[in-house]
TORKOL-4160 file (C-alpha; in steps of 0.2 Angstrom, whole numbers, padded with zeros to 4 digits, m for minus):
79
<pt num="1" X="0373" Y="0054" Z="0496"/>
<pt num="2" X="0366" Y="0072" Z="0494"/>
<pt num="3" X="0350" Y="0074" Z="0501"/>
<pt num="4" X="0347" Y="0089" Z="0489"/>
<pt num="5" X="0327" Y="0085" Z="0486"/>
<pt num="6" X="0324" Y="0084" Z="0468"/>
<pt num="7" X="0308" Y="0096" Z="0467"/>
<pt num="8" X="0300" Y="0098" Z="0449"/>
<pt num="9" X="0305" Y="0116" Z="0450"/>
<pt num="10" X="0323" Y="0112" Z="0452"/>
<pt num="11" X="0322" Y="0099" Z="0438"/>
<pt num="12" X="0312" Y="0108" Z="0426"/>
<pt num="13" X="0314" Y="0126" Z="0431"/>
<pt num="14" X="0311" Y="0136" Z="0415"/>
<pt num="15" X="0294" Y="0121" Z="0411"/>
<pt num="16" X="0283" Y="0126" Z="0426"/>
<pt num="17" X="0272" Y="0135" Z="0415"/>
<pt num="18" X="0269" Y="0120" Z="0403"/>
<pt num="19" X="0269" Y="0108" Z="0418"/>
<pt num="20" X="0254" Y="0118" Z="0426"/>
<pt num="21" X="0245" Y="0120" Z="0411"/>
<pt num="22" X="0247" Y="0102" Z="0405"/>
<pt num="23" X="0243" Y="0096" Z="0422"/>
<pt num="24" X="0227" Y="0106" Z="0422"/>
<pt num="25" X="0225" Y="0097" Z="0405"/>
<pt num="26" X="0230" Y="0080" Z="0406"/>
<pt num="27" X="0225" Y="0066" Z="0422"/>
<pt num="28" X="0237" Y="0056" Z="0414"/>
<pt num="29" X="0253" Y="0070" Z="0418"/>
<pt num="30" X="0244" Y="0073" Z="0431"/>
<pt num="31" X="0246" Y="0057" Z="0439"/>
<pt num="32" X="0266" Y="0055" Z="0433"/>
<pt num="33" X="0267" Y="0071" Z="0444"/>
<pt num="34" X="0258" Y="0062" Z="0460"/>
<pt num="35" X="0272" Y="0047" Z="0457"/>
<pt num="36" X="0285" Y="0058" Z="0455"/>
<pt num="37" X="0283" Y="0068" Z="0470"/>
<pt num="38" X="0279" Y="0053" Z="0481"/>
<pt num="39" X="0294" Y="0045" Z="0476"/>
<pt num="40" X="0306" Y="0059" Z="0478"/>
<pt num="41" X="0297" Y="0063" Z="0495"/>
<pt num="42" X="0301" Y="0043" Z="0500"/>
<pt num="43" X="0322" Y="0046" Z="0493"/>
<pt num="44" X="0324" Y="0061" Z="0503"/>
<pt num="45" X="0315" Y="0056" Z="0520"/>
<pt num="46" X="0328" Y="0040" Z="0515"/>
<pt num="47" X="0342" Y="0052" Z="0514"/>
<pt num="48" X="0340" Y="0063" Z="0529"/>
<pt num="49" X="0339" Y="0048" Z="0538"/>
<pt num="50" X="0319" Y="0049" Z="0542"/>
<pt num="51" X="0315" Y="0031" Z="0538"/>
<pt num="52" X="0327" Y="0019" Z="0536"/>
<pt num="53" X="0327" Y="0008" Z="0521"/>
<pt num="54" X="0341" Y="m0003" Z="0512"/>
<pt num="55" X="0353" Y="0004" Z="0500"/>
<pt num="56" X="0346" Y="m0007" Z="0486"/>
<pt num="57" X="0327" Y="0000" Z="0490"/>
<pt num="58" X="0333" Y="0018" Z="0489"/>
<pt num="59" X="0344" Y="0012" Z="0472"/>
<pt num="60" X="0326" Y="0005" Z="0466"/>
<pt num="61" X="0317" Y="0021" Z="0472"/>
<pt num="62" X="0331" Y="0032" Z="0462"/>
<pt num="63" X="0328" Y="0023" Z="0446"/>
<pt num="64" X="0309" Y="0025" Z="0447"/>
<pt num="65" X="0311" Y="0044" Z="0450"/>
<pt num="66" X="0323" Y="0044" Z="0435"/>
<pt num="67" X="0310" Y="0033" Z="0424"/>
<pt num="68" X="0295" Y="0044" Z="0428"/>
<pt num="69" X="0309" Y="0061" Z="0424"/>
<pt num="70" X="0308" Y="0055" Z="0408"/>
<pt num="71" X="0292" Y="0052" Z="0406"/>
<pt num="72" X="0288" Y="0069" Z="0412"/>
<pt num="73" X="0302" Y="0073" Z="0399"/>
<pt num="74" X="0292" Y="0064" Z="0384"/>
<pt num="75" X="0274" Y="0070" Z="0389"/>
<pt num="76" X="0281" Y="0088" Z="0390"/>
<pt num="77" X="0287" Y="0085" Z="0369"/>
<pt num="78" X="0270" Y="0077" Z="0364"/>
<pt num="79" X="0261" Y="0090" Z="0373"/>
């Protein structure tokens, strides 16, 4: 597994302006932020081997982070 970690600015590098602003605007994106980065921060401790958890919880984990991408993705359109 790559332990690249997925930062919002590698992910969204030309939407950092609209992220901040609509985070400055919006508890609601601004709480999909919080989840996203929490979960990110709990795959990559996982895949540096900081905290050990199954391969089915890190599966889990990876789907969540995709789920709230795309939510990111979809509040980003409505904005």
């Amino acid at each position: 597994m790559s332990n690249t970690p997925h930062t919002l600015g590698d992910e969204f590098p030309d939407q950092m302006d609209a992220i901040h602003a609509l985070k400055a605007k919006s508890p609601e994106f601004a709480h999909v932020l919080t989840e996203y980065d929490a979960v990110n921060d709990k795959i990559h401790r996982s895949e540096t081997r900081l905290d050990a958890i199954s391969e089915a919880a890190e599966a889990d984990l990876r789907r969540q982070r995709l789920m709230l991408k795309d939510k990111i993705v979809a509040l980003l359109r409505n904005a």
